[in-house]
C-alpha positions in Angstrom: 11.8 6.8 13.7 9.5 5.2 11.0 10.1 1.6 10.0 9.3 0.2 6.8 5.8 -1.2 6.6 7.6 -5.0 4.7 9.2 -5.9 7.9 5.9 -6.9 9.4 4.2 -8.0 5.9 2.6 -10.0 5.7 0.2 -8.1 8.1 -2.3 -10.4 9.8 -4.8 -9.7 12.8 -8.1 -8.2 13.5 -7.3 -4.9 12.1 -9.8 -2.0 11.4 -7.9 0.0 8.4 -9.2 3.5 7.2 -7.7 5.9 4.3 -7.1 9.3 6.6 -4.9 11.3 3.8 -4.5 11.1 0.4 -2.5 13.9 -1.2 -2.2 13.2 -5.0 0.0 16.2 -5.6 2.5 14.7 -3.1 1.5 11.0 -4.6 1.2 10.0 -0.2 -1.2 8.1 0.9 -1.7 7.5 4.2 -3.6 4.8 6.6 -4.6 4.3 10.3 -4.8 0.8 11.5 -6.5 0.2 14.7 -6.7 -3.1 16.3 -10.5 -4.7 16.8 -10.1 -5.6 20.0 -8.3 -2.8 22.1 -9.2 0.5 19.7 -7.0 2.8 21.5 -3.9 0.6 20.0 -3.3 2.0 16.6 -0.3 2.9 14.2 -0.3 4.7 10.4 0.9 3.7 7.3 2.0 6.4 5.0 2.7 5.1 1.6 5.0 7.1 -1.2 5.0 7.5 -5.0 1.6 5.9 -5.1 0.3 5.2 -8.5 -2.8 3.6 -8.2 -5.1 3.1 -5.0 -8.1 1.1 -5.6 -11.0 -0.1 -2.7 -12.9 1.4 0.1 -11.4 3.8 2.1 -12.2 1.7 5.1 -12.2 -1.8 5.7 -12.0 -4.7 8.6 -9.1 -7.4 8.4 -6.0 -5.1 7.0 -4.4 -8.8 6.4 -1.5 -6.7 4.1 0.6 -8.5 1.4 3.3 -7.8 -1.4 1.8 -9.0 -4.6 3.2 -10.4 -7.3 5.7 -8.6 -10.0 2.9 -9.7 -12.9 -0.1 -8.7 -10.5 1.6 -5.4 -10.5 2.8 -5.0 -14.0 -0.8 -6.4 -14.7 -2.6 -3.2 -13.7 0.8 -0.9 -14.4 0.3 -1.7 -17.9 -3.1 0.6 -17.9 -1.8 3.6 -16.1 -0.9 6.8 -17.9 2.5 7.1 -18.2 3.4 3.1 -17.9 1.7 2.1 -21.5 4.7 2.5 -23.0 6.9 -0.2 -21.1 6.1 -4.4 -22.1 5.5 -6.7 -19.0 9.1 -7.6 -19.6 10.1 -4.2 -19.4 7.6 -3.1 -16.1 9.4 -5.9 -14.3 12.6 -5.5 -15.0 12.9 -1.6 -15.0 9.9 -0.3 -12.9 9.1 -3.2 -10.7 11.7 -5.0 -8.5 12.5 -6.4 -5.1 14.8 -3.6 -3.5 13.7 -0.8 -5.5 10.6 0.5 -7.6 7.0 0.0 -7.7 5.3 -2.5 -6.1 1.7 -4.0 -5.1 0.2 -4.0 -1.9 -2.9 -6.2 -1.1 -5.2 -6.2 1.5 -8.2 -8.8 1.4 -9.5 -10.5 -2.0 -11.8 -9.7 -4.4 -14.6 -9.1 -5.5 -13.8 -6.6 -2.3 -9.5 -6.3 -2.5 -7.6 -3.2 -1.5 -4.9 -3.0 -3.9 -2.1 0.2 -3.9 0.6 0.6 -6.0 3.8 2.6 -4.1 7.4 2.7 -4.1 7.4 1.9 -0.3 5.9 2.6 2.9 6.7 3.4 6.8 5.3 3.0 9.7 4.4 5.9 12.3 2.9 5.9 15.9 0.8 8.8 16.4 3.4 10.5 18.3 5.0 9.9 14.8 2.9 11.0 12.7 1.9 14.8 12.3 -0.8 15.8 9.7 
């Protein structure tokens, strides 16, 4: 059974990360994370509801955090759809901590993966089917 991805945020480690599905029609996104030093030790990460994926679509050190409310209401604020809602409004009725939109990180920038979902699980690859 899939676990959500925030009960091992934030996500540390030596971790290659790769994009291996994105399905916009379906608004999933999914990753494989493989650890550096065993690569036959992996696990996906399918995120839902995504609104906004930015970075490379593969990257080393998958250190994984929840951003901000404001970071995410920051770039919310420019998507189709959003540009209607204030910052007070995004983060009180789109964004919140148990429900609704919010920002994952991985890395820093000039170089930062940044996704915006409603939430995320966790499969093995017995798990996960394509």
């Amino acid at each position: 059974m899939p676990k959500p991805f925030e009960d091992i945020l934030p996500l540390e480690g030596n971790y290659w990360c790769e994009v291996v599905r994105y399905l916009p029609i379906h608004s999933a996104l999914t990753l494989r994370f493989t650890h550096e030093s065993s690569f036959q030790e992996f696990f996906y990460v399918e995120f839902v509801e995504v609104k906004y994926h930015a970075g490379p679509i593969a990257w080393t050190n998958a250190n994984f955090h929840i951003a901000s409310t404001e970071e995410c209401a920051d770039i919310l604020q420019h998507i189709a759809g959003f540009t209607k809602f204030s910052t007070v409004e995004l983060k009180n009725r789109v964004i919140n901590v148990n429900h609704g939109y919010k920002l994952y990180i991985s890395g820093s920038e000039p170089i930062a993966v940044k996704i915006i979902a409603t939430g995320a699980h966790i499969f093995s690859p017995d798990e996960y089917a394509f």
